[in-house]
The first five atom37 places (N, CA, C, CB, O) and aatype in JSON, in Angstrom:
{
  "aatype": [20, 20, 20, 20, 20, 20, 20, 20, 20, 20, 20, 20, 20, 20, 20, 20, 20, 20, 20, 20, 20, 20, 20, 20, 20, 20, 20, 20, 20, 20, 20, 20, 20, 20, 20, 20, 20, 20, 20, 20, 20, 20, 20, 20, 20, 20, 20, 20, 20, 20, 20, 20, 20, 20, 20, 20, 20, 20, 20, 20, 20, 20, 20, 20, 20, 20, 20, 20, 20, 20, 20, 20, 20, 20, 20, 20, 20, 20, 20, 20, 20, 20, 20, 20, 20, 20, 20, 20, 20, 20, 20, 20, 20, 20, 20, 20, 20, 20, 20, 20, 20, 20, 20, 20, 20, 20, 20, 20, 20, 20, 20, 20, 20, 20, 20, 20, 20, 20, 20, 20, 20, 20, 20, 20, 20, 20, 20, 20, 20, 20, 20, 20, 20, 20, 20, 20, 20, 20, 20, 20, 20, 20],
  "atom_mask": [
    [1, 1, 1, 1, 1],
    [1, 1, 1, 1, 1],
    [1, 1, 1, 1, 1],
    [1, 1, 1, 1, 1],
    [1, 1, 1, 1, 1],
    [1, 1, 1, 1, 1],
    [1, 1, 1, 1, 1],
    [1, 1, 1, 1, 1],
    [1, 1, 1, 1, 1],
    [1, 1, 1, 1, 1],
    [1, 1, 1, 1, 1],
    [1, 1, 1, 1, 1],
    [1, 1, 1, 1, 1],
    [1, 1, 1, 1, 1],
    [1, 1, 1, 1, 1],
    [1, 1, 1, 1, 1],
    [1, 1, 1, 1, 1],
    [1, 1, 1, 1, 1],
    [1, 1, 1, 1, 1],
    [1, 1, 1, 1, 1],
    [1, 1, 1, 1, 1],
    [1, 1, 1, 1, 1],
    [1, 1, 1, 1, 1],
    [1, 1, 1, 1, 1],
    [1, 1, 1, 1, 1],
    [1, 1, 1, 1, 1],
    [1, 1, 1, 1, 1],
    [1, 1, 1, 1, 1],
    [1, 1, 1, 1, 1],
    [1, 1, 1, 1, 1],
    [1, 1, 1, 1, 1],
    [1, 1, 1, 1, 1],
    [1, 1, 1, 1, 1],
    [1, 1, 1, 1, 1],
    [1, 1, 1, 1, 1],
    [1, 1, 1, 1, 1],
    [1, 1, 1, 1, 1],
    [1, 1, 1, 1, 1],
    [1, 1, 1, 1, 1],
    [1, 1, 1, 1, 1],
    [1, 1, 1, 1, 1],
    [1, 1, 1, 1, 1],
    [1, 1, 1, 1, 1],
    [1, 1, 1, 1, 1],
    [1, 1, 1, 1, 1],
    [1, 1, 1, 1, 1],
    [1, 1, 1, 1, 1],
    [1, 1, 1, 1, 1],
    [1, 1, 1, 1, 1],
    [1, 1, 1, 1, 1],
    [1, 1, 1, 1, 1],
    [1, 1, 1, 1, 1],
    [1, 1, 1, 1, 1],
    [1, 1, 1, 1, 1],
    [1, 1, 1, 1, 1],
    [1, 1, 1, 1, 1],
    [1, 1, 1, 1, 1],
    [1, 1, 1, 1, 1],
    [1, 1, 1, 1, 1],
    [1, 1, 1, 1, 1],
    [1, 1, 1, 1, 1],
    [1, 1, 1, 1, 1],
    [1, 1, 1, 1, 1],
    [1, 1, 1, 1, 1],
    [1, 1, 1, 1, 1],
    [1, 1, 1, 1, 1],
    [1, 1, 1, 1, 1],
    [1, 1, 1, 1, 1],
    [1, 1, 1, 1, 1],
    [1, 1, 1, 1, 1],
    [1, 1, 1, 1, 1],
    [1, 1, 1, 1, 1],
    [1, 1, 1, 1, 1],
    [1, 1, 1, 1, 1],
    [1, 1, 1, 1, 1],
    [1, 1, 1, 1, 1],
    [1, 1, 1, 1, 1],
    [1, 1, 1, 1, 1],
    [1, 1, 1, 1, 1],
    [1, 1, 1, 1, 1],
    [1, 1, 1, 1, 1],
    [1, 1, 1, 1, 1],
    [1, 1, 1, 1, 1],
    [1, 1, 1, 1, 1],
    [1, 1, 1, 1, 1],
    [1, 1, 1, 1, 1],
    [1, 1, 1, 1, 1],
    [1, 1, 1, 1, 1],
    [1, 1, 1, 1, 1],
    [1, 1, 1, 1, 1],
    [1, 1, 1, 1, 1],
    [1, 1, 1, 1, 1],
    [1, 1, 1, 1, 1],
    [1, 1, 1, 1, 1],
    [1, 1, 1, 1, 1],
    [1, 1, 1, 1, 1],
    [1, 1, 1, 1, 1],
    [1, 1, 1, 1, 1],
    [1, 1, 1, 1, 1],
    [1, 1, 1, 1, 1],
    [1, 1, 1, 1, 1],
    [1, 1, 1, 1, 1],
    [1, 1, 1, 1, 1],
    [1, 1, 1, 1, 1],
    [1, 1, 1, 1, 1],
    [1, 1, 1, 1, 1],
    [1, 1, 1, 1, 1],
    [1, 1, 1, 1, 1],
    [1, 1, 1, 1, 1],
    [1, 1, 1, 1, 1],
    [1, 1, 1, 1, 1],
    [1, 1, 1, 1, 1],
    [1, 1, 1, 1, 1],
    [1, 1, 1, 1, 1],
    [1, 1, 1, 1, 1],
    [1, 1, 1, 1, 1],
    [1, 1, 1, 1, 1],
    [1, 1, 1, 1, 1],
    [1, 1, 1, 1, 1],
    [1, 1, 1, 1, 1],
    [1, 1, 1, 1, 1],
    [1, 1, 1, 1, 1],
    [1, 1, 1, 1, 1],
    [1, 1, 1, 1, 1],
    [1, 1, 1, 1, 1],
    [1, 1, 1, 1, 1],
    [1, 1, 1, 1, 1],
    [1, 1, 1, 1, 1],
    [1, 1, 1, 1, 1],
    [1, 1, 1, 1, 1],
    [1, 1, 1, 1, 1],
    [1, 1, 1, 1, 1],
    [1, 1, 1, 1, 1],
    [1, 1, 1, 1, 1],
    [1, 1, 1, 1, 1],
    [1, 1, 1, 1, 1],
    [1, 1, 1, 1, 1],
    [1, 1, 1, 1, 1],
    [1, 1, 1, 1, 1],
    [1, 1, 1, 1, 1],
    [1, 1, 1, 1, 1],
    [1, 1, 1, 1, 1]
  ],
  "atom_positions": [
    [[77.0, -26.18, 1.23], [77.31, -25.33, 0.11], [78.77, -24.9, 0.23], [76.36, -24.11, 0.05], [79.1, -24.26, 1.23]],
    [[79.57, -25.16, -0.62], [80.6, -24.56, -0.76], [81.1, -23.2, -1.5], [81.04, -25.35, -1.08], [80.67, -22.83, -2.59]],
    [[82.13, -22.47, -0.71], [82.39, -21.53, -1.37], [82.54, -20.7, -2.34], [82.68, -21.54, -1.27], [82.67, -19.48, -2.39]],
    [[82.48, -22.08, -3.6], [82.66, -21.67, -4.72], [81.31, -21.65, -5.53], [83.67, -22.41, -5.23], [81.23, -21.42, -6.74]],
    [[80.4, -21.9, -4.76], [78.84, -21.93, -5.31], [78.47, -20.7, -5.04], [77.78, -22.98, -4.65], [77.63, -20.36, -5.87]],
    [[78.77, -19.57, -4.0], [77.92, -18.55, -3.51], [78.31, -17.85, -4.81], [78.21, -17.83, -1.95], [79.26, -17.96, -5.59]],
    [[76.92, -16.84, -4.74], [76.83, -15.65, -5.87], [76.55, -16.35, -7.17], [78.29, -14.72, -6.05], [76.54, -15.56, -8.11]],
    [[76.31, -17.65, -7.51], [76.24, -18.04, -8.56], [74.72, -18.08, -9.29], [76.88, -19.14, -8.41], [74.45, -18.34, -10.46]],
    [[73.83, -17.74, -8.18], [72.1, -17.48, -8.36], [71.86, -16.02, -8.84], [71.17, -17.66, -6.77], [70.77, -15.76, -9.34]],
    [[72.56, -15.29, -8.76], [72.51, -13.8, -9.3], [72.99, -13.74, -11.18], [73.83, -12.77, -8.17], [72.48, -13.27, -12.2]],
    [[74.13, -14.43, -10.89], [74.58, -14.64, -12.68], [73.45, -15.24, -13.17], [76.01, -15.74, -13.14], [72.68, -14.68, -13.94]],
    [[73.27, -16.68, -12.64], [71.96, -17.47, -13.3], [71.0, -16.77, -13.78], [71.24, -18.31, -12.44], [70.75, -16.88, -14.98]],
    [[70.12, -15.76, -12.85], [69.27, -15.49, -12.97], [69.45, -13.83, -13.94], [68.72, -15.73, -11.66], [68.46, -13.33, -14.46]],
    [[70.69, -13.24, -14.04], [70.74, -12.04, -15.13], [70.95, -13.0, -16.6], [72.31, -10.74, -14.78], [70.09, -12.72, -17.44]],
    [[71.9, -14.05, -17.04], [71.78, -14.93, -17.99], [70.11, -14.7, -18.39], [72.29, -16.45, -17.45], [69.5, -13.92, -19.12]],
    [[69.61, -16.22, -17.15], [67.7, -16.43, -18.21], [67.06, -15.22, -18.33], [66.2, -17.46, -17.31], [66.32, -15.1, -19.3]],
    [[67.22, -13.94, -17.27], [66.74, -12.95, -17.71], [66.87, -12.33, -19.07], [67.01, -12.32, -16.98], [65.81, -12.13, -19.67]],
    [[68.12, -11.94, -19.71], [68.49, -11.76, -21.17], [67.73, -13.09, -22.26], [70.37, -11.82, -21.2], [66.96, -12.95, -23.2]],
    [[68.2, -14.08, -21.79], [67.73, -15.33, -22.8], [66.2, -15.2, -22.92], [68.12, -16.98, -22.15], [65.63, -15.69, -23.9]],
    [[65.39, -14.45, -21.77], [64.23, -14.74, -22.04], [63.31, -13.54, -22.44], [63.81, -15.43, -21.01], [62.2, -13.62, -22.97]],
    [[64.12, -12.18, -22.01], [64.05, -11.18, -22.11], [64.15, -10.7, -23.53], [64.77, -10.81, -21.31], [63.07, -10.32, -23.96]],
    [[65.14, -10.62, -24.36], [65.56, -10.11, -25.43], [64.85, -10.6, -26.25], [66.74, -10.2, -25.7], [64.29, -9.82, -27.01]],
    [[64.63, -11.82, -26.38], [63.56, -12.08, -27.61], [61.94, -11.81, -27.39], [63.67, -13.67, -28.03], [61.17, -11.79, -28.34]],
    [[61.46, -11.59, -25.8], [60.32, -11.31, -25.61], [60.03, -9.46, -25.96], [60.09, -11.88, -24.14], [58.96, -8.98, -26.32]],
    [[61.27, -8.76, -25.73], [61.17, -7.3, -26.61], [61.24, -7.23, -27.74], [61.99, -6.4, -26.44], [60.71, -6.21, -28.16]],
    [[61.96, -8.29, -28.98], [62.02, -8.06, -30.27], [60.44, -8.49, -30.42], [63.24, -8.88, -31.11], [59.75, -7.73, -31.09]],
    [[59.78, -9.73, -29.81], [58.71, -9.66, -30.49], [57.79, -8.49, -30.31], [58.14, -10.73, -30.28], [57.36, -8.02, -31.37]],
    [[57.45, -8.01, -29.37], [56.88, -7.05, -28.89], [56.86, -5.74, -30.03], [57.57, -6.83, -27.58], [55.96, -5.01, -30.45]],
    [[58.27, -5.86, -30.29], [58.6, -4.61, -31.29], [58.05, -4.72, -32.41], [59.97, -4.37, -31.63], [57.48, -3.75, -32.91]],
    [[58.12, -6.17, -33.16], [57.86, -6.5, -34.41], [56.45, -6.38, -34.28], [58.41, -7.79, -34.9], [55.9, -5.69, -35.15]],
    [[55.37, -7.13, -32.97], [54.03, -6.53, -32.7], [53.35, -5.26, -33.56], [54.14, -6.1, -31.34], [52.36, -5.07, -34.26]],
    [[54.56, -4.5, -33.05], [53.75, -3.52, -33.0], [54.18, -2.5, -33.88], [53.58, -3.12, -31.75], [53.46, -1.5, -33.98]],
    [[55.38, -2.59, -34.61], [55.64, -2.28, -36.17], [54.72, -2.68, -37.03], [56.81, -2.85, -36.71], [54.38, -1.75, -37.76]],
    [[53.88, -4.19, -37.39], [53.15, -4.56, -37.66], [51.68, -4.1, -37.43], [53.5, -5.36, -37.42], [50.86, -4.2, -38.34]],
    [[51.45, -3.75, -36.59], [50.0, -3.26, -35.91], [50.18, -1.48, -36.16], [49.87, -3.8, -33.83], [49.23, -0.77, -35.84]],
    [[51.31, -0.9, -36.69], [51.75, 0.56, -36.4], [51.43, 0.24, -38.32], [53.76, 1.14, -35.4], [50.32, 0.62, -38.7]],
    [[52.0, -0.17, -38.99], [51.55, -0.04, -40.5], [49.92, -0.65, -40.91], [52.73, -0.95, -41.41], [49.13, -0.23, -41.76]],
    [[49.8, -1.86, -39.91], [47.98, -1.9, -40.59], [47.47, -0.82, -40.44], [46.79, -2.87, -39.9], [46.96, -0.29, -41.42]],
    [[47.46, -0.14, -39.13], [46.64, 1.06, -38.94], [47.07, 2.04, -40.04], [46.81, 1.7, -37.46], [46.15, 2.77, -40.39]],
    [[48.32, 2.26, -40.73], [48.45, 3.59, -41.94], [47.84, 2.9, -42.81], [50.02, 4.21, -42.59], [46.84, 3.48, -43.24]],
    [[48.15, 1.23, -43.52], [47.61, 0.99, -44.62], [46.09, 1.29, -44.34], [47.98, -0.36, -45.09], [45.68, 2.25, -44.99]],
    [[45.13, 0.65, -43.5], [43.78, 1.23, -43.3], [43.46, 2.46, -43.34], [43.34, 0.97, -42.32], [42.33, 2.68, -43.79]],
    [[44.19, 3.49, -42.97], [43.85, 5.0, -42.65], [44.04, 5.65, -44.44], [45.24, 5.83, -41.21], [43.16, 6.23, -45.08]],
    [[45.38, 5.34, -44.89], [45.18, 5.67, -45.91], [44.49, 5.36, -47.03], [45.84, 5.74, -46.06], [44.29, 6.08, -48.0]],
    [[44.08, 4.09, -46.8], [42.86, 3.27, -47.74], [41.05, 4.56, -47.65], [42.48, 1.04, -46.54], [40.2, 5.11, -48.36]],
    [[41.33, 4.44, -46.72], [39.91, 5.35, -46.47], [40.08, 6.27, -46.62], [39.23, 5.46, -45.39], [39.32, 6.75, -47.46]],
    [[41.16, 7.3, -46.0], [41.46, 8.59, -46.54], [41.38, 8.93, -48.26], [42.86, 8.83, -46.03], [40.93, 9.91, -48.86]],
    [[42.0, 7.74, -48.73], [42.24, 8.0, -50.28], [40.68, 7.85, -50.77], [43.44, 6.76, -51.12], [40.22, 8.71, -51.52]],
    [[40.14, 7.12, -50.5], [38.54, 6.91, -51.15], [37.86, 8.04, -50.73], [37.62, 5.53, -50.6], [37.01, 8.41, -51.54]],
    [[37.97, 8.91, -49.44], [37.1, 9.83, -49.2], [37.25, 11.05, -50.09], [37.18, 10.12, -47.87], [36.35, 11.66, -50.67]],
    [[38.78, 11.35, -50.09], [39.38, 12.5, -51.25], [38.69, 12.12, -52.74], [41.35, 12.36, -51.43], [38.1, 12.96, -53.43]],
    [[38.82, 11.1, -53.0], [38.78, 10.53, -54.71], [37.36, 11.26, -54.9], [38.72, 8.4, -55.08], [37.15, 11.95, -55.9]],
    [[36.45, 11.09, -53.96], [34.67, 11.1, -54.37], [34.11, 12.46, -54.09], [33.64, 9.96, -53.34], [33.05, 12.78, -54.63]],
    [[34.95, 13.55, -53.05], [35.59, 14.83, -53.11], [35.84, 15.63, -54.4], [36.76, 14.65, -52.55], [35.41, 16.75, -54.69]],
    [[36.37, 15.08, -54.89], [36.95, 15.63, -56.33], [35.93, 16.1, -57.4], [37.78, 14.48, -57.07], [34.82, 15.57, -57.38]],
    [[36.21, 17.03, -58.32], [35.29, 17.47, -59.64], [35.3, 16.87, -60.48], [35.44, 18.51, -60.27], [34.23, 16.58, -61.02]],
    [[36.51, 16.38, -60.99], [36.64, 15.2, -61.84], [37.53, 13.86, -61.61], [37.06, 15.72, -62.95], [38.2, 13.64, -60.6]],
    [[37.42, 13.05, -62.66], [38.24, 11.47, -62.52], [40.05, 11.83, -62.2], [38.06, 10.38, -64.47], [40.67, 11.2, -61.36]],
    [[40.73, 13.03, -63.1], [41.79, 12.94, -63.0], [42.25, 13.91, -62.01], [42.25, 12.96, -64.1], [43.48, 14.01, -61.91]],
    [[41.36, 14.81, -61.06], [41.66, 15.61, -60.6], [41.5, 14.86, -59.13], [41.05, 16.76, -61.07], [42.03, 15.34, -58.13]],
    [[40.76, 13.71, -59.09], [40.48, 12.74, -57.83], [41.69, 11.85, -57.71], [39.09, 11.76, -58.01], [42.29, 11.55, -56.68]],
    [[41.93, 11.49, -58.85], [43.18, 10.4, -59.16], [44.15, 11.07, -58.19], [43.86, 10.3, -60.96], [44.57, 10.44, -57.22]],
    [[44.44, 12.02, -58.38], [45.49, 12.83, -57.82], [45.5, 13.48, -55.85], [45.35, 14.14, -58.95], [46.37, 13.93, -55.1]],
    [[44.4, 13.24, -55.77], [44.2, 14.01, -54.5], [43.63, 12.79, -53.76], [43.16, 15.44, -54.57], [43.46, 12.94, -52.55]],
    [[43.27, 11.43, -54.38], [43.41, 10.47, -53.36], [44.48, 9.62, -53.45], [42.36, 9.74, -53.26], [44.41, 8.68, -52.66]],
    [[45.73, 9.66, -54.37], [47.06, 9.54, -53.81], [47.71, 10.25, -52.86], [47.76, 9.61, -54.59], [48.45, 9.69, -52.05]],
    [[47.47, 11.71, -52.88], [47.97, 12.86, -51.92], [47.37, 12.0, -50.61], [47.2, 14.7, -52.23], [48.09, 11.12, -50.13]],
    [[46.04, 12.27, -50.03], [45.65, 11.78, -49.27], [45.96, 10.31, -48.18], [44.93, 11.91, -49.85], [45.88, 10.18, -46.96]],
    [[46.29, 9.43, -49.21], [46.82, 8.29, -48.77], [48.51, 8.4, -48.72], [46.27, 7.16, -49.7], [48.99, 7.35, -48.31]],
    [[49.19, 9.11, -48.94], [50.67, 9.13, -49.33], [50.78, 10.31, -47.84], [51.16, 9.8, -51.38], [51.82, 10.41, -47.19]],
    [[49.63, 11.04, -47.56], [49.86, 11.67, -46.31], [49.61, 10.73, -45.18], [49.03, 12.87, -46.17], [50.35, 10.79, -44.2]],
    [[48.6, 9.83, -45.22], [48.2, 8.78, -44.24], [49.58, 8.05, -43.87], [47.05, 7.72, -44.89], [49.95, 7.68, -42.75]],
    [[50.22, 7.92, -45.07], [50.96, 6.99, -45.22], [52.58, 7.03, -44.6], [50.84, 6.85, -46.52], [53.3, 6.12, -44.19]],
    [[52.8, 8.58, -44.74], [53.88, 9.09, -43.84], [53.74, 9.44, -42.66], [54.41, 10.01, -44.24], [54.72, 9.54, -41.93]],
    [[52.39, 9.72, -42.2], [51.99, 9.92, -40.92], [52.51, 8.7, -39.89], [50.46, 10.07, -40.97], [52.94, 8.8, -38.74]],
    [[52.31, 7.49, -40.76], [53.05, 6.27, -39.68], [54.43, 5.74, -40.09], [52.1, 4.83, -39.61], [54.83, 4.61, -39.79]],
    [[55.15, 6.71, -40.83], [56.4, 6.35, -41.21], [56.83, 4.82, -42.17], [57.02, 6.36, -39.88], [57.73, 3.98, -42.09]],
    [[55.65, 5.06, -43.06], [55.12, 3.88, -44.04], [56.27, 4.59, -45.43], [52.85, 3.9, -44.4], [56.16, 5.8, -45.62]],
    [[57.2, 3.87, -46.24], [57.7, 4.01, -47.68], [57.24, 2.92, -48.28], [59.19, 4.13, -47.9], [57.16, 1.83, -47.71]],
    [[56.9, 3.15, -49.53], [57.44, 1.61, -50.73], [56.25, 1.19, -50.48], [58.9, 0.2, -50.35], [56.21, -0.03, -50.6]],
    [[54.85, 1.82, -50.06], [53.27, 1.69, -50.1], [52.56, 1.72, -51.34], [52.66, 2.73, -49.36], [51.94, 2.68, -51.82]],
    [[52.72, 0.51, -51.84], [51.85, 1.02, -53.39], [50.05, 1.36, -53.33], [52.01, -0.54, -54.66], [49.32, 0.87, -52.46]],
    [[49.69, 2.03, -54.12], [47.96, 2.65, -53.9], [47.79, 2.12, -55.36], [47.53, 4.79, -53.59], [48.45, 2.24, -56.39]],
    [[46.64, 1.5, -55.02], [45.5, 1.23, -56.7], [43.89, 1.12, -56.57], [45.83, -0.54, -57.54], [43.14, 0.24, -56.15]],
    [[43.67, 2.47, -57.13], [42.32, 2.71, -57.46], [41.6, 2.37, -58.49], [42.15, 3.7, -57.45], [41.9, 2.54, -59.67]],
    [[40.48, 1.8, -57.98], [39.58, 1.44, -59.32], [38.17, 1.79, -58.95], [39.62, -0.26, -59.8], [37.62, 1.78, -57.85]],
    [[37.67, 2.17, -60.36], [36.28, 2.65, -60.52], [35.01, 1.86, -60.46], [36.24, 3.18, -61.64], [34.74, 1.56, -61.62]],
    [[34.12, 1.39, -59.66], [32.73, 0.41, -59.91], [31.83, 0.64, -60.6], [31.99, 0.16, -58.97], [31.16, 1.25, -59.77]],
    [[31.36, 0.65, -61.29], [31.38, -1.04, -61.6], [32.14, -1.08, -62.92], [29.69, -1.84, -61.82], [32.4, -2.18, -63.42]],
    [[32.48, -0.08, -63.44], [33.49, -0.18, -64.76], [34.15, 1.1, -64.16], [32.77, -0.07, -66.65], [33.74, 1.88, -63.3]],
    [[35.06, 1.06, -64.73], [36.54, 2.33, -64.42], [35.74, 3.48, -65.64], [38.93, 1.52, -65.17], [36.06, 4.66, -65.64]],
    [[35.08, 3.13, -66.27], [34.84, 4.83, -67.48], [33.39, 5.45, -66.67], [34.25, 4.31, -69.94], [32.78, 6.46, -67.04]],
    [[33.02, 4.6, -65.5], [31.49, 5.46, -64.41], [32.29, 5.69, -63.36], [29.81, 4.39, -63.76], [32.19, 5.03, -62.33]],
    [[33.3, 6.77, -63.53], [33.68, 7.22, -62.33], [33.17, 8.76, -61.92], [35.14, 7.09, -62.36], [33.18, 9.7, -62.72]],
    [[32.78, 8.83, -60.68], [32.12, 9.81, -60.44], [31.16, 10.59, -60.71], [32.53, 10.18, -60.4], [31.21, 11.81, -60.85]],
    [[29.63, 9.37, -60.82], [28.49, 9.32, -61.43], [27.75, 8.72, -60.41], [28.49, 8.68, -62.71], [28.25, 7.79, -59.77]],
    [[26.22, 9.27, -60.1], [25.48, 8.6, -59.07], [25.41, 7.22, -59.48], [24.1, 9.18, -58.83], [25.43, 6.87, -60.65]],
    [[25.32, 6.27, -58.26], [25.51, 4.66, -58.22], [26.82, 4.46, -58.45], [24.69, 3.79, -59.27], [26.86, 3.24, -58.27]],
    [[27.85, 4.75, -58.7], [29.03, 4.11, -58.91], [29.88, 4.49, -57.47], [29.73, 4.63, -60.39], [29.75, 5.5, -56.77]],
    [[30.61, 3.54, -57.3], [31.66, 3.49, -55.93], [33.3, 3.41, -56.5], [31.3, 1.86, -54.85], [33.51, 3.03, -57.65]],
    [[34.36, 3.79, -55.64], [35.55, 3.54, -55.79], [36.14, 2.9, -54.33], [36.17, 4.79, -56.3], [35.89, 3.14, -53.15]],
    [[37.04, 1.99, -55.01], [37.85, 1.15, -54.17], [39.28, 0.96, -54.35], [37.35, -0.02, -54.22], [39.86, 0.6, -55.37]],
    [[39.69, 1.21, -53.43], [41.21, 1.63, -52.93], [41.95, 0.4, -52.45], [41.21, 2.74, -51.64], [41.26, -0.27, -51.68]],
    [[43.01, -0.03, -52.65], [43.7, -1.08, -51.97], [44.89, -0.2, -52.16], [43.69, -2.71, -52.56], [45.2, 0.4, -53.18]],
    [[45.57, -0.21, -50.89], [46.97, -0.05, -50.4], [47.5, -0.94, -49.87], [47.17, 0.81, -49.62], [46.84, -1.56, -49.03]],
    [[48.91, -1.35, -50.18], [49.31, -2.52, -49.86], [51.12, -2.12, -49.15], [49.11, -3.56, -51.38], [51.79, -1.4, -49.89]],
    [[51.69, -2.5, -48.04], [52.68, -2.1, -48.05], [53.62, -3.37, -47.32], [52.58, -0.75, -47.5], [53.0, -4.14, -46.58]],
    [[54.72, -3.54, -47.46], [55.82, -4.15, -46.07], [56.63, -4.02, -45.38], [56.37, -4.78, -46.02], [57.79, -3.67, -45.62]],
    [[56.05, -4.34, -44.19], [56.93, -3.71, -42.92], [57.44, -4.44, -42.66], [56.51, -3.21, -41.77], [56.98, -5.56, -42.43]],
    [[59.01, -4.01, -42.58], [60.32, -4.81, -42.54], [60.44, -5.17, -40.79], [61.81, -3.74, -43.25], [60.19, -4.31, -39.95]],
    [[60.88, -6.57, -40.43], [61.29, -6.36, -39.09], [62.21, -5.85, -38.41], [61.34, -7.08, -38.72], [63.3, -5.71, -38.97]],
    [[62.04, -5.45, -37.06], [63.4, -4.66, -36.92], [64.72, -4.87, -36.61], [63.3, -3.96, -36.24], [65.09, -5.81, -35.91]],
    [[65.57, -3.92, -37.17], [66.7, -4.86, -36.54], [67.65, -5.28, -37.6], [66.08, -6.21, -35.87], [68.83, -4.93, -37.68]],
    [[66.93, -6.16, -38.5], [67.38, -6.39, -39.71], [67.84, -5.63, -40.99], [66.67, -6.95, -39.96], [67.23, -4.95, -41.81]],
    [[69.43, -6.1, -40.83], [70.22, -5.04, -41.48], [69.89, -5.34, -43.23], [72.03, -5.21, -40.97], [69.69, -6.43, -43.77]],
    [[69.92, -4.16, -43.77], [69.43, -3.47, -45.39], [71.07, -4.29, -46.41], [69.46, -0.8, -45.33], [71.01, -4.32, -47.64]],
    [[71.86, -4.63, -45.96], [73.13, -5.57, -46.05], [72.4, -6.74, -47.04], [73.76, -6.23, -44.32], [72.52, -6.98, -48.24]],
    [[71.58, -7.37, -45.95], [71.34, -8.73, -46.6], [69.98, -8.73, -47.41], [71.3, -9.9, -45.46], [69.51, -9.84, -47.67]],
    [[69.29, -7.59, -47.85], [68.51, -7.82, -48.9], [67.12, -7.15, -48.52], [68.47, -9.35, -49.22], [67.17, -6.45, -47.51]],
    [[66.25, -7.22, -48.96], [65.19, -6.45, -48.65], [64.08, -7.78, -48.52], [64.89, -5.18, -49.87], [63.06, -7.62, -47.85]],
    [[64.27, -8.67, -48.99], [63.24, -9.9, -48.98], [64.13, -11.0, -47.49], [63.24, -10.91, -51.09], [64.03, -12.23, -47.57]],
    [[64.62, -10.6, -46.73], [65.13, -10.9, -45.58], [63.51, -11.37, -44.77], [66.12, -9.51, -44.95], [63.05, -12.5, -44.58]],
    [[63.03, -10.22, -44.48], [62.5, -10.32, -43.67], [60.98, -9.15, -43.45], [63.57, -10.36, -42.88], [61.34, -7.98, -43.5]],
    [[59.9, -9.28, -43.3], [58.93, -8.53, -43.23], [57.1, -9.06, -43.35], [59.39, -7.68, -44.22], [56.89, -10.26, -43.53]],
    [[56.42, -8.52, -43.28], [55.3, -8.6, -42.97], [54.32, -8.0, -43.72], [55.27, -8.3, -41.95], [54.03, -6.85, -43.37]],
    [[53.61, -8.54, -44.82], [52.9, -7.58, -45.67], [51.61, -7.23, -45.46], [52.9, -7.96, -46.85], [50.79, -8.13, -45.27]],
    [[51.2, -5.83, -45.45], [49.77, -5.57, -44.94], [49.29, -4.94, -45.93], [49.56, -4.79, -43.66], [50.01, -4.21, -46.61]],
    [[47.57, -5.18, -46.28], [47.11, -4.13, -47.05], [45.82, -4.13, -46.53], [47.22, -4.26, -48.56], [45.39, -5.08, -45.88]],
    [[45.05, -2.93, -46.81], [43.29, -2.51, -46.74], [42.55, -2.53, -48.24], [43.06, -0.71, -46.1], [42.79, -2.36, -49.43]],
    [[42.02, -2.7, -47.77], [40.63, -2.01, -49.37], [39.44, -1.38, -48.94], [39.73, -3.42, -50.48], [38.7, -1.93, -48.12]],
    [[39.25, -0.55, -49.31], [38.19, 0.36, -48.79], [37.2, 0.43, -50.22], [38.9, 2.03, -48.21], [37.8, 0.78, -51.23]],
    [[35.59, 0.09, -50.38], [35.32, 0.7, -51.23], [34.06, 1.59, -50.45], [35.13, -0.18, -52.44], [33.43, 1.33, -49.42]],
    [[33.97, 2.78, -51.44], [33.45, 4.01, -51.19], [32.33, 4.29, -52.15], [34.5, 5.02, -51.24], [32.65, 4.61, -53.3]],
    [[30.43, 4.16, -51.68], [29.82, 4.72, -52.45], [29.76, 5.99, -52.82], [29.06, 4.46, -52.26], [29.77, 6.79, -51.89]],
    [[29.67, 6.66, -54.5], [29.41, 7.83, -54.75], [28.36, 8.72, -54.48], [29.52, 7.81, -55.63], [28.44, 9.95, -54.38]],
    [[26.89, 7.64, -54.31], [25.86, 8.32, -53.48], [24.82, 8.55, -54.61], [26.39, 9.75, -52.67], [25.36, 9.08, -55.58]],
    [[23.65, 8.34, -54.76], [22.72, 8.28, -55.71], [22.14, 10.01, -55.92], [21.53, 7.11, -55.16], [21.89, 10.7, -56.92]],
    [[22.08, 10.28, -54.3], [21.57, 12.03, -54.04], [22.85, 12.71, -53.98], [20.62, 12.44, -52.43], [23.5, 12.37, -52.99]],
    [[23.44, 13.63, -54.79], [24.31, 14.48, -54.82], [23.89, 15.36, -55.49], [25.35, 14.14, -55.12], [23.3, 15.27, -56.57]],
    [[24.35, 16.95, -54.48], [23.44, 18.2, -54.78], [24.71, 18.09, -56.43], [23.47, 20.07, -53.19], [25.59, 17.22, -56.45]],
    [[24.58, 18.85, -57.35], [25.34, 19.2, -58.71], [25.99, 19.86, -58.19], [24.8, 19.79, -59.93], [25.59, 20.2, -57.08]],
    [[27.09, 20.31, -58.58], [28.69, 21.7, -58.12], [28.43, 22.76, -59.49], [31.12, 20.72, -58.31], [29.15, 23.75, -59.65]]
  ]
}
């Protein structure tokens, strides 16, 4: 071995460390950005159906299972989450024994890293839930 070889296994090995390193933390990250918004889109999917069937009336539910899901929804640092509720089995039997509501929230989680520069359709991961929720045949009257 010559002189000019020593110390050259320490560089080598901080190099493949980075080369193999850095992209094994971005994925990791993107993991779990991804796995960090299914869990809000799910939470708020159910949250919003539980509020909706809560409610006294259709427009007073409308309202308090957006609240509900729009709280789910910041809880995991979720924006730009759209919510759409619909009534079973027709949208005008809402909140009538036998009828259910179902929630889909849909949102995308951008990867990280990726600068807001080059566009918003760059890069991301789209997740959504649907929850539907029976109204319940036995309900005491309010």
């Amino acid at each position: 071995m010559s002189e000019r070889e020593e110390g050259t296994a320490t560089i080598e090995f901080v190099w493949l460390t980075l080369l193999l390193l850095v992209p094994f933390v971005y994925i990791l990250v993107a993991v779990f950005d991804t796995q960090r918004a299914s869990f809000g889109v799910s939470t708020a999917s159910r949250s919003a159906a539980r509020a909706f069937l809560q409610a006294p009336d259709p427009a007073t539910a409308e309202q308090r299972a957006r609240l509900a899901a729009r709280v789910a929804l910041d809880d995991q640092g979720l924006d730009g989450a759209s919510v759409r509720i619909t009534c079973l089995p027709s949208p005008g039997e809402c909140l009538q024994p036998g009828s259910s509501v179902r929630v889909v929230v849909r949102a995308t989680q951008r990867l990280p890293l990726t600068p807001s520069s080059l566009g918003a359709q760059l890069g991301g991961v789209t997740v959504d839930s649907t929850h539907t929720e029976p109204y319940g045949s036995f309900r005491k009257e309010r």
